[in-house]
C-alpha distance (Angstrom), angle and dihedral (degrees) to the residues before:
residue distance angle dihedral
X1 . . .
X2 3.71 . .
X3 3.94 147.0 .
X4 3.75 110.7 -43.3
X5 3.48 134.8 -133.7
X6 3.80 118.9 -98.6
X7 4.09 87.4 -117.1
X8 4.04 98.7 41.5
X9 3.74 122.9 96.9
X10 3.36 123.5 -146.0
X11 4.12 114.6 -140.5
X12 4.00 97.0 -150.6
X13 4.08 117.8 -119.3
X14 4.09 109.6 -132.9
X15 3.95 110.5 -78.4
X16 3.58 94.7 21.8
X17 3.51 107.4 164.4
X18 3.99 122.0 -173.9
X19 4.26 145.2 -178.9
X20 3.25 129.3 -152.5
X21 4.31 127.2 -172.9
X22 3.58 138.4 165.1
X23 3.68 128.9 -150.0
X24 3.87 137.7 -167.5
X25 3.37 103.9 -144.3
X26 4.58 141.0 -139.9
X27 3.60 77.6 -27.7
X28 3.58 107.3 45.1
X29 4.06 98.3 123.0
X30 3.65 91.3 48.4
X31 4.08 113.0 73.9
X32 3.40 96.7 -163.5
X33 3.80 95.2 58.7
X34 3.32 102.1 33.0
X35 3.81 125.8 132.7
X36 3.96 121.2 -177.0
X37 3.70 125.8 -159.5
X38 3.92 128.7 -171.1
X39 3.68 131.8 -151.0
X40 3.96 143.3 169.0
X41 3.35 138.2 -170.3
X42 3.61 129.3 -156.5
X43 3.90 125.1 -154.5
X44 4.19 137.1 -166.4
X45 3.70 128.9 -131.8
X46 3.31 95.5 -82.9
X47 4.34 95.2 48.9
X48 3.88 90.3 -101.5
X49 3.70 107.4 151.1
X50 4.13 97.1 -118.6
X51 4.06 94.2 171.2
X52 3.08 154.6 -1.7
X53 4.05 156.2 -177.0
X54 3.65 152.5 -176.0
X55 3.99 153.0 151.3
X56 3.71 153.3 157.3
X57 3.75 111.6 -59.8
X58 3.35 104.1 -107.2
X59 4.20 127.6 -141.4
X60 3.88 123.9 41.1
X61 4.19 98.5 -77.7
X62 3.61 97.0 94.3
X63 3.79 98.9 -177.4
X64 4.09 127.7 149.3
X65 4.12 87.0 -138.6
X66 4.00 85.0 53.4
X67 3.77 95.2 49.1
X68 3.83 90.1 49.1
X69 4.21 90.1 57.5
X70 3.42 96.0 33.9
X71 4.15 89.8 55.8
X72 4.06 84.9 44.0
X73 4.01 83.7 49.4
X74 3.55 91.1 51.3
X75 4.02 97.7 45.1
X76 3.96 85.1 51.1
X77 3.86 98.3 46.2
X78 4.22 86.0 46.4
X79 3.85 99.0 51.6
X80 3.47 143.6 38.6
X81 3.82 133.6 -165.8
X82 3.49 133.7 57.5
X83 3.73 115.6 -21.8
X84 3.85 149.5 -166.9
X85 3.71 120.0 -176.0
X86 3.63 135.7 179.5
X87 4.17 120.8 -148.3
X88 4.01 121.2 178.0
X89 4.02 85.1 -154.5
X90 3.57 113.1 116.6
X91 3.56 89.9 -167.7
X92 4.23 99.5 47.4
X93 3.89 85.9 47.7
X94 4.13 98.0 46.6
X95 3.50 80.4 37.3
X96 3.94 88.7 58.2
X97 3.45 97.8 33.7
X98 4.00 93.6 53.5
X99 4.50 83.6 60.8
X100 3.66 127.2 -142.5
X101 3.66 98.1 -64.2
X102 3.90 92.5 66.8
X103 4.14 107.7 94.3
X104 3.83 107.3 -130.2
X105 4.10 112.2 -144.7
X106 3.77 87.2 -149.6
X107 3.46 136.5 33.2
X108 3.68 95.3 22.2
X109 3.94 99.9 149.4
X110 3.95 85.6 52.7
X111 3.75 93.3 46.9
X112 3.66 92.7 49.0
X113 3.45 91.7 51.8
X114 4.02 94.1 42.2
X115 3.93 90.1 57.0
X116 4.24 95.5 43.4
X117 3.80 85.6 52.2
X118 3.98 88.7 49.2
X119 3.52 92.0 54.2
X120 3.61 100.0 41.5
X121 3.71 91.2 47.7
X122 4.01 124.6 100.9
X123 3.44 115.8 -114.6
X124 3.70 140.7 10.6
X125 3.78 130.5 -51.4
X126 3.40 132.3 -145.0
X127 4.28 123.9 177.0
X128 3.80 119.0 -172.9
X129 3.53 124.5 175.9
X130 4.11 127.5 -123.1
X131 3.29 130.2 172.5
X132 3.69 127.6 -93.9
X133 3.58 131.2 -104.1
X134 3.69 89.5 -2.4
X135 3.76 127.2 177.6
X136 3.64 128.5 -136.2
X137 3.69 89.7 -94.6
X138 4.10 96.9 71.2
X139 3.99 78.0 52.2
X140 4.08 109.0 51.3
X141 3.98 94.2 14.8
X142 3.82 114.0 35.6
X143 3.55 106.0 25.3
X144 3.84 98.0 -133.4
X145 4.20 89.4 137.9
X146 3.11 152.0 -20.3
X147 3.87 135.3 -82.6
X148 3.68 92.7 -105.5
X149 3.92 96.3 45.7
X150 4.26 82.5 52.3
X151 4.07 86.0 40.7
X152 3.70 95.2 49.5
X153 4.03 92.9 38.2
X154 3.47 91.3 49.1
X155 3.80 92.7 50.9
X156 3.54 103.3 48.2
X157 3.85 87.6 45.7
X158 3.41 96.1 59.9
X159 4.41 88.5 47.2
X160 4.16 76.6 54.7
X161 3.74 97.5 52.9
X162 3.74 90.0 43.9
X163 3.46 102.5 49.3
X164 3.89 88.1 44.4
X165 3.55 88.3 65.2
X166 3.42 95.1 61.3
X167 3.29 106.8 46.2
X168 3.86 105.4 44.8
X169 3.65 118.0 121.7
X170 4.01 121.2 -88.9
X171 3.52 116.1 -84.3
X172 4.10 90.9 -118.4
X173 3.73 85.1 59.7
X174 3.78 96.3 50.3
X175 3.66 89.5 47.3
X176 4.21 98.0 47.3
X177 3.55 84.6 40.3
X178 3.98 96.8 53.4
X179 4.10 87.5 39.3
């Protein structure tokens, strides 16, 4: 397995299981500074990280609840068969959960394009909701999800962070900016 290309797709081994998240970054309370990144993972049968994928957000709406759809996007456009995926976004998963007849006040353009991919897609599609940045606990104690949904969250997190790192804005444009 391993992080694929922006033009491969990814025909989906039986149980495949996946995540998908979207962070904004050091700046992430601060519109002006912000800088989102995106990132899934995909996983086998058997949990084995099989794939995987992430970037900068592109385009000038650098929102967290963007990031999360755009990295669900992404995992759809880059795979095909028969899928369950995790997301820690309440809004991607109410989002999902309300269907493509529900009119979304923001984000339409990505919603649209979301729900064309789904149906154009090969297989089945599943979205269930975990929480994020869980610990172990909400695993073994409470119940909340399963080990892969903390596996895959976990994973694709960790893509987020790193690619957030990189593509934060330069420190003399943080500073002139907060001047």
């Amino acid at each position: 397995g391993g992080l694929l290309s922006q033009a491969a797709t990814l025909q989906l081994p039986p149980g495949s299981k996946a995540g998908s998240d979207g962070t904004g970054g050091t700046w992430t309370k601060e519109p002006l500074l912000r800088r989102c990144a995106w990132a899934f993972v995909v996983v086998d049968s058997q949990h084995n990280p099989i794939a995987w994928q992430y970037g900068a957000l592109p385009g000038p709406k650098q929102t967290v609840p963007v990031s999360e759809l755009f990295a669900l996007l992404k995992l759809l456009m880059a795979t095909t068969g028969d899928l369950v995926v995790t997301v820690d976004s309440d809004y991607v998963f109410k989002g999902w959960a309300r269907g493509p007849a529900w009119v979304h006040r923001t984000h339409t353009f990505l919603w649209t394009r979301f729900w064309s991919t789904v149906h154009s897609r090969a297989g089945t599609l599943t979205v269930l909701w975990g929480p994020s940045q869980a610990s172990m606990d909400t695993v073994f104690i409470t119940h909340i999800q399963q080990p892969w949904q903390y596996l895959c969250n976990y994973l694709a997190d960790a893509l987020c962070l790193r690619m957030a790192e990189q593509c934060q804005l330069d420190d003399t444009v943080v500073n002139l900016v907060q001047w």
